[in-house]
C-alpha positions as CSV (number, residue, x, y, z in Angstrom):
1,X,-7.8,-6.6,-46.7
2,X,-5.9,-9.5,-44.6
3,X,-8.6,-9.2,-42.2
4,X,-11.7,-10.5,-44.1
5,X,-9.7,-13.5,-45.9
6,X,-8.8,-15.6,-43.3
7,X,-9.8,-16.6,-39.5
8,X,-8.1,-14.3,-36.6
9,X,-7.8,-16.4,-33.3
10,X,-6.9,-14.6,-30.1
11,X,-4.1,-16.0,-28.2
12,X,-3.4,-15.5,-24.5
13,X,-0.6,-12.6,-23.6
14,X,2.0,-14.1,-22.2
15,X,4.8,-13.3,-19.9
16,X,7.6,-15.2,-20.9
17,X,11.3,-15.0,-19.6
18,X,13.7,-15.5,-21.9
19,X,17.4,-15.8,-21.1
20,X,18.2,-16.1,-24.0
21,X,16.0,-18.9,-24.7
22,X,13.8,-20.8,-21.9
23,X,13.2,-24.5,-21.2
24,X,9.3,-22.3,-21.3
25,X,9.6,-20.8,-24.7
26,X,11.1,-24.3,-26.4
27,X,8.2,-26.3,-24.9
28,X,5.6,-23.5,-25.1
29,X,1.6,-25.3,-26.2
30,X,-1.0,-23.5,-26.7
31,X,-4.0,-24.0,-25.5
32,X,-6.4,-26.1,-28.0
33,X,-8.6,-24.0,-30.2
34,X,-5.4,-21.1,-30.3
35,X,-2.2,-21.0,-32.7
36,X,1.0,-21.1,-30.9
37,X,3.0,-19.2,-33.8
38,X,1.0,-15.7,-34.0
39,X,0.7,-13.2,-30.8
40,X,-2.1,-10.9,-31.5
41,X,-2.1,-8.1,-27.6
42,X,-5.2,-5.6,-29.2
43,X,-4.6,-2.1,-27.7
44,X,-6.3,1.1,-27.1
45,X,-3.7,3.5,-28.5
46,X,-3.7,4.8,-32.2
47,X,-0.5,2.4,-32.5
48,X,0.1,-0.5,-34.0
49,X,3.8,-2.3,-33.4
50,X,4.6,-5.2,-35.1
51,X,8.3,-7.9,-34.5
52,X,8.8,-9.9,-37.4
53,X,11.8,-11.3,-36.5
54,X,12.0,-11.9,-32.7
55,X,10.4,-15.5,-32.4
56,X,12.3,-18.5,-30.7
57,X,10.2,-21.7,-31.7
58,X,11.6,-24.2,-34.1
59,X,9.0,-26.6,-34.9
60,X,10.1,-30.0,-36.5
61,X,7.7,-29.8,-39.2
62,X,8.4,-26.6,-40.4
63,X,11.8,-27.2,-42.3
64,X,14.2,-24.6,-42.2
65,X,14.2,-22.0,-44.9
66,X,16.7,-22.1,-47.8
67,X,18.5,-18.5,-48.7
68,X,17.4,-15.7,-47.5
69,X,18.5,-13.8,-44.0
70,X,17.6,-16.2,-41.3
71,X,19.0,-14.6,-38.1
72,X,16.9,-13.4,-35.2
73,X,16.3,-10.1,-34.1
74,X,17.6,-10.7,-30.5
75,X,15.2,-9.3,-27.9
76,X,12.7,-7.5,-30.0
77,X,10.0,-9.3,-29.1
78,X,10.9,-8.4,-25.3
79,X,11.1,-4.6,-26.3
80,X,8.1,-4.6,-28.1
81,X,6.4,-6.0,-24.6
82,X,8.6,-3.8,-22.8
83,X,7.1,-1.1,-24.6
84,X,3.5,-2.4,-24.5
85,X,3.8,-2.1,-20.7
86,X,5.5,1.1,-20.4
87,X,2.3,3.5,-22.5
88,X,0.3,1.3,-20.2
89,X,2.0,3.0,-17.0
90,X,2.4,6.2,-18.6
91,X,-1.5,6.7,-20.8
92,X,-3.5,3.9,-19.5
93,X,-3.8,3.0,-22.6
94,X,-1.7,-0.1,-25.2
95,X,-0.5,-0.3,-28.4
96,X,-1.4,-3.2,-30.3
97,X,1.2,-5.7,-30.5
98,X,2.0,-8.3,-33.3
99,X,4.4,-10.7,-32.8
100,X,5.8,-13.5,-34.8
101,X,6.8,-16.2,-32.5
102,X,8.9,-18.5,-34.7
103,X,12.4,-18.0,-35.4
104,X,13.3,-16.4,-38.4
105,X,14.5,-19.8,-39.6
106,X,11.3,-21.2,-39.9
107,X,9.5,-17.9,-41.2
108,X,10.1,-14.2,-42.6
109,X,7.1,-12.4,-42.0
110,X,8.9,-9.3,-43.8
111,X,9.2,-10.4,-46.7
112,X,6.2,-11.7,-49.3
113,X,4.8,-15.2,-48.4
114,X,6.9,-17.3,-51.3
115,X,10.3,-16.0,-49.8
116,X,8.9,-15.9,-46.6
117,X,7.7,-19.6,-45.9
118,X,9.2,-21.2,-48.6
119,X,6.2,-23.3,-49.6
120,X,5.4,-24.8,-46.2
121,X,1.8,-24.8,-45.8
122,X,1.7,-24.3,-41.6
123,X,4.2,-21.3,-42.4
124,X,1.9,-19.9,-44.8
125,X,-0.9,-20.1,-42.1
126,X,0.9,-18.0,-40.0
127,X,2.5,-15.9,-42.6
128,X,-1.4,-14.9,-43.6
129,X,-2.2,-15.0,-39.6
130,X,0.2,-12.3,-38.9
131,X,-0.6,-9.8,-41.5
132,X,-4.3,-10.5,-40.9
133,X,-3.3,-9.4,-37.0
134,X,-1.7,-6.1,-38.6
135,X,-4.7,-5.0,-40.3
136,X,-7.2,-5.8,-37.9
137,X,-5.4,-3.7,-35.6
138,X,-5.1,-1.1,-38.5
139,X,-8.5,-0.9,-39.1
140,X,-9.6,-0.8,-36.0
141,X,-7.6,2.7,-34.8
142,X,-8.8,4.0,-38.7
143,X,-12.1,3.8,-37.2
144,X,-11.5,4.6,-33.7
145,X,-9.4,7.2,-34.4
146,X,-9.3,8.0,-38.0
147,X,-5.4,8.0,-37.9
148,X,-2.4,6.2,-36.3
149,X,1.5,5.3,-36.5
150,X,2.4,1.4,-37.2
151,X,6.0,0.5,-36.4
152,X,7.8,-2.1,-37.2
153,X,10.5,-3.5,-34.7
154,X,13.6,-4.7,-35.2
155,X,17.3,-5.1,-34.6
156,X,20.4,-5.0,-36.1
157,X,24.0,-4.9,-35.4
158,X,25.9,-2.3,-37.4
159,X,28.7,-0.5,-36.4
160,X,27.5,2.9,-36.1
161,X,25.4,1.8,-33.7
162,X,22.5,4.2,-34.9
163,X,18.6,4.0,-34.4
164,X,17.9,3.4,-38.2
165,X,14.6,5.1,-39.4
166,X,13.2,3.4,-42.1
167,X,10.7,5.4,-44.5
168,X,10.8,4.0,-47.5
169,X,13.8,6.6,-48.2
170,X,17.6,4.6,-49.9
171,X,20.6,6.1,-48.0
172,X,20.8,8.2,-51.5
173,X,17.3,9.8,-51.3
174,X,18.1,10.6,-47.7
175,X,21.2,12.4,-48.9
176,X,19.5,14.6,-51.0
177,X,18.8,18.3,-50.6
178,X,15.5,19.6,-49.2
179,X,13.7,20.6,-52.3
180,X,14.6,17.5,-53.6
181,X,14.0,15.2,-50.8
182,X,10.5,16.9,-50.7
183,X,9.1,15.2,-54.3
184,X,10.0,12.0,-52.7
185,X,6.9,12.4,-50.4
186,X,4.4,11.0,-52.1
187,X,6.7,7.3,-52.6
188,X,7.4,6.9,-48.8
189,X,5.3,5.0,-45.8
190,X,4.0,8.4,-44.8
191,X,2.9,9.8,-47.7
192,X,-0.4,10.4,-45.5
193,X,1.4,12.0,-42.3
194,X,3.3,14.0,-44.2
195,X,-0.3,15.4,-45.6
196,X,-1.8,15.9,-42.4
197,X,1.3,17.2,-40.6
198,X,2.1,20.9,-40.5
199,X,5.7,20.1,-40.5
200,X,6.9,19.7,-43.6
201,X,8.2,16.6,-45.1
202,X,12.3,17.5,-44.3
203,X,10.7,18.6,-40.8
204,X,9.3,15.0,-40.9
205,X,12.0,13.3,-41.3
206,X,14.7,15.3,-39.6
207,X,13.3,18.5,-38.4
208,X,13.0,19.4,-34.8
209,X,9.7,17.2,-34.4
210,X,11.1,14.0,-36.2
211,X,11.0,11.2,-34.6
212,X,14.7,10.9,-35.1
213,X,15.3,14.2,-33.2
214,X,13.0,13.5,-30.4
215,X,15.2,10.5,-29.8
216,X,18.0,12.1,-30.2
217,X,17.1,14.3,-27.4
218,X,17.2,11.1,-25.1
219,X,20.5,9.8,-26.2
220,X,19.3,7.8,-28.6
221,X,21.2,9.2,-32.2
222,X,18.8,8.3,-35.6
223,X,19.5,8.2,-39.2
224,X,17.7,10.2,-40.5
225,X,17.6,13.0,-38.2
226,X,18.9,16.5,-36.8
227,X,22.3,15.1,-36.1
228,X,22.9,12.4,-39.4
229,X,20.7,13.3,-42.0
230,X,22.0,10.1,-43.8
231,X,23.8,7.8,-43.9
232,X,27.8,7.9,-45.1
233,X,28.3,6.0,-48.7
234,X,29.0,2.6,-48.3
235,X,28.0,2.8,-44.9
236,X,24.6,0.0,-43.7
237,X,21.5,1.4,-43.4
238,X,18.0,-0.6,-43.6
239,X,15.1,1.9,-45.3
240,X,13.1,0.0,-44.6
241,X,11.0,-3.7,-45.8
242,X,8.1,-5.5,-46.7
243,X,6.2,-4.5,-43.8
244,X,6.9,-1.0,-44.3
245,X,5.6,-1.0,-47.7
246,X,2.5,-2.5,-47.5
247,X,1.1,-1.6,-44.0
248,X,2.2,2.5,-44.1
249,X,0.5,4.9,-46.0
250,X,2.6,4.7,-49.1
251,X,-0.9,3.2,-50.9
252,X,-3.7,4.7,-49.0
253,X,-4.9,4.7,-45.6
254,X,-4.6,6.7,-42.5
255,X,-1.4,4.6,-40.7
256,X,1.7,5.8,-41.4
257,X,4.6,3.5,-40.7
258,X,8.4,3.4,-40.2
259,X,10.7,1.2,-39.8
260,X,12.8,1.3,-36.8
261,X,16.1,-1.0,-36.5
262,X,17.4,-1.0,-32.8
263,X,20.9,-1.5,-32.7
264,X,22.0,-4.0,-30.0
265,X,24.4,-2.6,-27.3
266,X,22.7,-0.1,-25.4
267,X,19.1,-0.4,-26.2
268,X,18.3,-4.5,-27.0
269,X,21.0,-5.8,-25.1
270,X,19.7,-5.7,-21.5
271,X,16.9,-5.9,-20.2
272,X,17.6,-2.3,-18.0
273,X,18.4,-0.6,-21.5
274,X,15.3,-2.1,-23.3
275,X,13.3,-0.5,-20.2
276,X,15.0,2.7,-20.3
277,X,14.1,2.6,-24.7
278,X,10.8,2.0,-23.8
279,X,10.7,4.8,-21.2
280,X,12.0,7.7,-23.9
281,X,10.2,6.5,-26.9
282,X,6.9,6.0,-24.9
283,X,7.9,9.7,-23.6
284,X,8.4,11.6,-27.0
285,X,5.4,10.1,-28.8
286,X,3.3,10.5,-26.6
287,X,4.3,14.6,-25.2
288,X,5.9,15.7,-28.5
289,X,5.7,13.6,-31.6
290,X,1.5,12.6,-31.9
291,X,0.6,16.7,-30.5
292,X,2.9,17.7,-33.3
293,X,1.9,15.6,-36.0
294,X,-1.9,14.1,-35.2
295,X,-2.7,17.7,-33.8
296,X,-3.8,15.7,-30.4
297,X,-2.2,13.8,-27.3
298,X,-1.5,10.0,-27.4
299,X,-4.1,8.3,-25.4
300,X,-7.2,5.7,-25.4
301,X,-9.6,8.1,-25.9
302,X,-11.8,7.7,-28.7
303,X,-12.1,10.0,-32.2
304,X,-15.3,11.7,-32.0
């Protein structure tokens, strides 16, 4: 719906070094004609990831948001490239790739617009830019593909030090046993996976196939999955945001989505362990998780 609203510009795919913020990335114009806060990479894969929260530029005339979480997601925007450029090696074939380049100071693109940029008409712009670059990318594997997985990247620092996998699912929910974790189907961000699957919806979440124990099988430990089906009471866990809620399935279309919170040591905090994340989650989606679910392999090909 984004998509027919408001103007999409393209702008140029950048490779920028950050360490942990360059002289580059402060100073960074774009080229006349182009936005410099919005980075819309189209793809050839039936996947759409999207980082809110991993921007660096601080404009002047953007004034800093009041309440609210304003903390960067450190180096998501670098695994979400990192990522990009390992199904690239692997299928041929990209994601699309969504970034928000402003700090999460300046702009929340996961939450709605009136939390999110506080009022400031430039932040709005980009606010409406980025979700406009989400559904463009949406519809476009929809009708290349019929079907797809959106993810939404980000980061946080908890002590468990778990992959959190967001569905739309409270720590509660997840808790709950698997007849009634099942009528929660149909409230969740893939309410349409979980229809075309032929696991069913516990085997979604936390079966064999899940995402959760796919990465698992790589070292990677998720909540939910085979290993922590939830989370402990009173224990952080993220089930996932804004994004999540209006660009899965949980209200119609073919993209399912989850949320996926990275936690930092190990996986965001180098740029070795961000490549060696890249590596297994490029892996299991495209030899395990998209045969088992979307009945086909992960790759550019187009739906007949």
């Amino acid at each position: 719906m984004f998509a027919h609203r408001f103007p999409l510009l393209l702008f140029p795919l950048l490779a920028l070094a950050f360490s942990p913020v360059s002289a580059k990335e402060k100073e960074d114009k774009a080229p006349a004609g182009q936005g410099p806060y919005i980075e819309y990479i189209p793809g050839t894969l039936p996947l759409v990831i999207s980082a809110p929260h991993g921007g660096y530029l601080k404009p002047g005339d953007i004034p800093d948001r009041i309440g609210g979480k304003v903390e960067q997601d450190s180096f998501t925007q670098e695994m979400a490239r990192a990522i990009r450029e390992e199904f690239q090696k692997r299928t041929g074939g990209t994601p699309y790739v969504i970034l928000c380049r402003l700090h999460r100071v300046k702009l929340d693109c996961n939450r709605e617009i009136k939390e999110a940029a506080q009022g400031n008409p430039t932040a709005e712009k980009s606010w409406r830019d980025y979700h406009a670059f989400i559904e463009k990318a949406k519809a476009e594997v929809e009708q290349k593909f019929g079907a797809g997985l959106y993810i939404d990247l980000h980061g946080q620092r908890h002590e468990q030090g778990r992959i959190e996998l967001g569905y739309l699912l409270s720590g509660q929910e997840l808790a709950l046993d698997d007849d009634a974790i099942t009528k929660q189907a149909g409230k969740t961000s893939v309410r349409e996976l979980d229809q075309r699957s032929p696991a069913s919806f516990v085997d979604l979440l936390r079966g064999e196939v899940s995402l959760g124990a796919l990465l698992d099988a790589k070292g990677y430990t998720c909540v939910p999955g085979p290993t922590v089906h939830a989370p402990a009471e009173g224990e952080l866990y993220f089930p996932g945001g804004y994004d999540t809620q209006i660009h899965g399935s949980r209200d119609g279309g073919t993209l399912s989505g989850i949320q996926m919170e990275c936690p930092f040591v190990g996986v965001r905090d180098t740029k070795p362990h961000r490549e060696n994340f890249a590596k297994a989650f490029c892996e299991v989606l495209t030899t395990q998780y998209f045969p088992a679910h979307f009945g086909k392999p992960l790759g550019p090909q187009k739906a007949p």
